[in-house]
N, C-alpha and C positions, 0 to 999 in steps of 0.2 A: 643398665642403660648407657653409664658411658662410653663402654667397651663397644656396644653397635656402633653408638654415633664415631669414635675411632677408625672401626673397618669401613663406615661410609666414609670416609673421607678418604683414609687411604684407597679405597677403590674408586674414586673418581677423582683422585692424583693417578693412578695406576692408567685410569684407564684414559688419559690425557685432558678430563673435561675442564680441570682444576677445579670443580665444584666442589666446595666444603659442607657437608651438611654441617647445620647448627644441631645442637645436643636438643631432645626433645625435652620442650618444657611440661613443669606438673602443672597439672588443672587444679587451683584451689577455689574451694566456695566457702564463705564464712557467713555464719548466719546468726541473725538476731530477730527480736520482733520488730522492733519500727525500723532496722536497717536506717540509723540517721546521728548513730554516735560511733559505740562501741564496734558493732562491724565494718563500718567507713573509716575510722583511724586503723584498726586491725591490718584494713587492703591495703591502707596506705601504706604501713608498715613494709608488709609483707613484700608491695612492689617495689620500696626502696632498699631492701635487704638484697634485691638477686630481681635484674628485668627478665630473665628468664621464664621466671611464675606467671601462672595465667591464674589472674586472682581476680575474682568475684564478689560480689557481697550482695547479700540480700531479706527480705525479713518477710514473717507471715503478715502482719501489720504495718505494711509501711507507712510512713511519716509523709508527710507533704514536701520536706524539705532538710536537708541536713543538717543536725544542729548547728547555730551558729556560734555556741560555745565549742564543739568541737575542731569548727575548723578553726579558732584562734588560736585553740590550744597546738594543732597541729603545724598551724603556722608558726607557730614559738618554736619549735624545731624542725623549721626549712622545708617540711612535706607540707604541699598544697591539695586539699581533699576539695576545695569550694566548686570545684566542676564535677561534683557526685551528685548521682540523682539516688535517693532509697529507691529499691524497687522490691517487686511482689515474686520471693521464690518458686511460684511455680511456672516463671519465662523460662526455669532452669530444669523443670522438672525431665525433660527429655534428654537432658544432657551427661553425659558421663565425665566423674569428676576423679581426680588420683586423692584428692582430700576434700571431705567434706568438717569444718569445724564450726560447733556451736560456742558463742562466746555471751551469752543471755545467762548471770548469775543461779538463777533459779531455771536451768535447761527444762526439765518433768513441766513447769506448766504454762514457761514463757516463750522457750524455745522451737521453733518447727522441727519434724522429723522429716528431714527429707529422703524419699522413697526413691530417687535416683539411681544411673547406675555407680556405684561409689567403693571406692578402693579400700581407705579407713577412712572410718567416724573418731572424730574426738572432739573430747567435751574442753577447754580451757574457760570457765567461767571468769564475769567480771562484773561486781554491783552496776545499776545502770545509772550513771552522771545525770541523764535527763530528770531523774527525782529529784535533783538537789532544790535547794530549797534557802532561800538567803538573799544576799545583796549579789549585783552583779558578781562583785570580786568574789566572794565566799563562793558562787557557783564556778567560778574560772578555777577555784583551788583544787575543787571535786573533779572537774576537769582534766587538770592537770595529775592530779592524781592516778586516775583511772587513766590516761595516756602514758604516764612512769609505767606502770603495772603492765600494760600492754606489750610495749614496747619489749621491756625488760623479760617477758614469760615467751613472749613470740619471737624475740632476738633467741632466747635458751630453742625453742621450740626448729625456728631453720635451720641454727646452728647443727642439733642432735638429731633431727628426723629431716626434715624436709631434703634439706642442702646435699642430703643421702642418696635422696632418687633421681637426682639430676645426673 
């Protein structure tokens, strides 16, 4: 893919327009059930690793609203998720994705199967924070937690795979 986006650009320096193409970005969809913790910090991630990515998130159950332990937790490290809405994967169902990832701990009975048209499937699991269960603080730790985890398997994850097909 980078080698195209290359010859478009030298051919439209060649051919005086000066237009540069931009490199074609990858389509990611990350999926959960209620799309309102674990796959909304994922996106965020993901869009703050490389604006290139066209990243998504979505669930079969979605939430009414984002958790609002996840976005504090996301705000503790500089990504603002509080303008996500969860939504319902099948607004996606027609669309062709370069990655489609589940990130619902238990994928077999939590996670959707999306029937899309899709490049690779991968599963990265992650307990779901919304169980916690405690004082506000002790939920912000779970929180935080599962945000470290994220970060930290999806940093390895664009670093080794994704960053490849750009």
């Amino acid at each position: 893919m980078k080698r195209i986006a290359i010859l478009l650009a030298l051919s439209a320096l060649v051919a005086g327009t000066g237009a540069v193409a931009a490199p074609p970005a990858l389509r990611v969809l990350v999926l959960c059930t209620g799309n309102s913790a674990r796959s909304q910090m994922t996106e965020g991630f993901l869009k703050s690793f490389d604006p290139r990515l066209e990243v998504y998130s979505a669930g079969t159950n979605p939430s009414p609203r984002v958790n609002p332990f996840a976005i504090k937790a996301m705000q503790e490290v500089g990504i603002d998720i509080s303008g996500g809405t969860p939504k319902n994967v099948s607004q996606f169902l027609g669309q062709p994705f370069d990655y489609v990832i589940t990130v619902c701990d238990d994928a077999d009975k939590n996670c959707p199967n999306f029937r899309g048209k899709v490049g690779h499937r991968t599963h990265i699991g992650f307990p779901d924070p919304a169980k916690a269960t405690g004082t506000d603080e002790e939920k912000m730790k779970i929180f935080r937690t599962t945000r470290d985890s994220i970060r930290t398997k999806f940093r390895e994850y664009y670093d080794n795979v994704l960053s490849k097909g750009l």
